[in-house]
C-alpha positions as CSV (number, residue, x, y, z in Angstrom):
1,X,76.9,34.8,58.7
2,X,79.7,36.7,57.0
3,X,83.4,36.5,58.2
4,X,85.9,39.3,58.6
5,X,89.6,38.8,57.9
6,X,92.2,40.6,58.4
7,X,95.6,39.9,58.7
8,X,98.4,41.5,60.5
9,X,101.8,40.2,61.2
10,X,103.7,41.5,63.8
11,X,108.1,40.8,63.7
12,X,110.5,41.2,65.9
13,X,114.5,41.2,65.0
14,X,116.8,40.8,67.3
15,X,120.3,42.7,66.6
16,X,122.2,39.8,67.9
17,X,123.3,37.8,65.1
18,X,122.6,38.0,61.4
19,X,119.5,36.5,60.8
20,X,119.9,33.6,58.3
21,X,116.6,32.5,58.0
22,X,115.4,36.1,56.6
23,X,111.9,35.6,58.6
24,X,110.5,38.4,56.6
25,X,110.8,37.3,53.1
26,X,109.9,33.9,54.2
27,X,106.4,35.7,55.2
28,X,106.1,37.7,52.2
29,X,106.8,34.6,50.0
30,X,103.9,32.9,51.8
31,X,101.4,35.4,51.2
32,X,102.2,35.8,47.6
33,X,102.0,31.7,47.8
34,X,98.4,31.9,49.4
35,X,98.2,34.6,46.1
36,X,99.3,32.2,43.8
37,X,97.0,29.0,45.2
38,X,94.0,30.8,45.4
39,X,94.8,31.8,41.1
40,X,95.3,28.5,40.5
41,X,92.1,27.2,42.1
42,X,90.3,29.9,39.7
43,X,92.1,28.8,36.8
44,X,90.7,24.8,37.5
45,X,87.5,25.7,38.6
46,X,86.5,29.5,37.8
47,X,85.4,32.2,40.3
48,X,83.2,30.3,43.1
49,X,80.0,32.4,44.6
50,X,80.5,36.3,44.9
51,X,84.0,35.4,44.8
52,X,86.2,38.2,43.0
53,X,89.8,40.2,43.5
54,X,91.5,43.1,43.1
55,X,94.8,42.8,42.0
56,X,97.3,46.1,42.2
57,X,100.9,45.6,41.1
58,X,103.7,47.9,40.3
59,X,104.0,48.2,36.3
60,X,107.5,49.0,36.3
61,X,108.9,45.6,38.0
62,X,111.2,43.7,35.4
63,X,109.0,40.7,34.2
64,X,105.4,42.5,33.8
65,X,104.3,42.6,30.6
66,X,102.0,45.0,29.0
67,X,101.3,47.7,26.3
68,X,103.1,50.7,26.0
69,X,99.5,52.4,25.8
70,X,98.5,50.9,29.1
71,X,101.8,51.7,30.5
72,X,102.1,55.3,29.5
73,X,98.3,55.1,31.6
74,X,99.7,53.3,34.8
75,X,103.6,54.2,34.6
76,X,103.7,53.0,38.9
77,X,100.9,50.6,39.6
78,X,97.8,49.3,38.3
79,X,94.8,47.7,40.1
80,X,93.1,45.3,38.1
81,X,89.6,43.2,38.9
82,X,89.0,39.4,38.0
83,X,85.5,38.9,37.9
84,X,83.1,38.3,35.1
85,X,85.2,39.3,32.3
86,X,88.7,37.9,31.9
87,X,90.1,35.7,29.6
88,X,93.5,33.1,28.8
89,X,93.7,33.0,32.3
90,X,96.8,30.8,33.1
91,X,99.0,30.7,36.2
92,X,102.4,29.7,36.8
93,X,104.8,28.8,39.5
94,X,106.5,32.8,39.0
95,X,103.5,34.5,37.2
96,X,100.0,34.8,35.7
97,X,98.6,36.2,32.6
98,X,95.6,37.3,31.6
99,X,93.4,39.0,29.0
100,X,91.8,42.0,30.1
101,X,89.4,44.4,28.8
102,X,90.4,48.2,29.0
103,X,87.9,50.6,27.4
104,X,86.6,47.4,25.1
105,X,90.5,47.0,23.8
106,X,91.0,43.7,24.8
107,X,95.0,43.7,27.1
108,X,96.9,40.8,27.5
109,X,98.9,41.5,30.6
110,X,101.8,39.3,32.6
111,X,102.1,39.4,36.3
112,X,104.8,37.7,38.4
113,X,103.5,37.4,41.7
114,X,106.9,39.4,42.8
115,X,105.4,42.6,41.3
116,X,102.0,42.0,43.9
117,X,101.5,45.0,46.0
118,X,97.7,44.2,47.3
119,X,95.5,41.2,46.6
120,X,91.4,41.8,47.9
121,X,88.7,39.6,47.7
122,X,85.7,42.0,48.8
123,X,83.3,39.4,49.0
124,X,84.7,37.9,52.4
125,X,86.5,41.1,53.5
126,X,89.9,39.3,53.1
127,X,93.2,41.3,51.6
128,X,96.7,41.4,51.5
129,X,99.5,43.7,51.5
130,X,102.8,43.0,49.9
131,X,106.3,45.3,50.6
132,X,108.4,45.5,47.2
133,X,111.3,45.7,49.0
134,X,110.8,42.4,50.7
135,X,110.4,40.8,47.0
136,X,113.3,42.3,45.8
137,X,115.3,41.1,49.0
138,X,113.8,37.7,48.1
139,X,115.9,37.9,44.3
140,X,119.3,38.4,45.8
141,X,121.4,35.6,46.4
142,X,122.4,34.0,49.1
143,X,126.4,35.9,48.8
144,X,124.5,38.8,48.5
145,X,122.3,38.8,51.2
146,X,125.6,37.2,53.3
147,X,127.5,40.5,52.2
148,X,124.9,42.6,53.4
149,X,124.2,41.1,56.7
150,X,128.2,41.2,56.9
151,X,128.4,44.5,56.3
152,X,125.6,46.0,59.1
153,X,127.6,43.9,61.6
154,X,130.7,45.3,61.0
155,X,129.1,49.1,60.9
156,X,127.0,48.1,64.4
157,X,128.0,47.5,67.6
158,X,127.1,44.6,69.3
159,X,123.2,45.7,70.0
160,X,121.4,42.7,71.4
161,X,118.4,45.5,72.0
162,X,115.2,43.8,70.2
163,X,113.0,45.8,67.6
164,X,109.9,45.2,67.0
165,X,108.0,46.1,63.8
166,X,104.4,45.8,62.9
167,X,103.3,45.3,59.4
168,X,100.5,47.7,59.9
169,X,102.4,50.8,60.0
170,X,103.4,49.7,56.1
171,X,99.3,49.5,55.1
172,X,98.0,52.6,53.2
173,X,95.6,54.8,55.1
């Protein structure tokens, strides 16, 4: 019996008050986290049963590290597979690395789990999409993010109209 997956998130924001809890990063950080678990388990214990991923990440977000060749191939975002052939596999709290083979030049490449913009495991139908905009959100500081919220009450009125905003409409078709 095979099992479909398929997550969708749906948010609402209210335009009341600023909203210090930042509900959306806090979901994007979790689904990077569920990213980052999931590594680490196939760093301990390799790739269980049909088990494999596709990876796609943007190659210009500061902290990914690869060749200029592979670069100058990818200059936006790359999609990469772990499944029989990957080597130095080693994940961190921020980021993984791993040696890749690309046209039998073997690539060792550096991901921080900021840059993710999909994560697929075919094999059980389950993926993940990931907004940049949200990871980038998730660098600021706290004054920053204070100074912004600060700044789109005082341009608002007071709106207390809700907005609702589904993840879905972010997926690519």
């Amino acid at each position: 019996m095979r099992l479909s997956y398929h997550l969708s998130f749906t948010i609402v924001a209210i335009n009341m008050t600023k909203d210090m809890i930042h509900y959306p990063t806090l979901i994007d950080q979790a689904m990077r986290g569920v990213v980052r678990d999931v590594l680490r388990r196939v760093q301990s214990s390799g790739l269980p049963g049909e088990h494999h991923f596709y990876i796609s990440f943007s190659t210009t977000h500061q902290g990914v590290r690869m060749s200029e060749q592979l670069r100058s191939r990818y200059p936006k975002e790359i999609t990469i597979v772990l499944q029989h052939q990957f080597w130095d596999f080693k994940v961190e709290d921020q980021q993984f690395q791993v040696t890749l083979s690309f046209g039998s030049v073997p690539e060792k490449l550096t991901v921080p789990f900021a840059a993710l913009t999909a994560f697929a495991d075919p094999s059980v139908k389950f993926g993940l999409q990931f907004q940049q905009e949200l990871a980038e959100v998730a660098m600021l500081s706290t004054d920053t993010l204070q100074d912004l919220a600060s700044a789109e009450t005082s341009e608002g009125s007071e709106d207390t109209t809700a907005e609702i905003i589904s993840l879905d409409s972010f997926r690519k078709k």
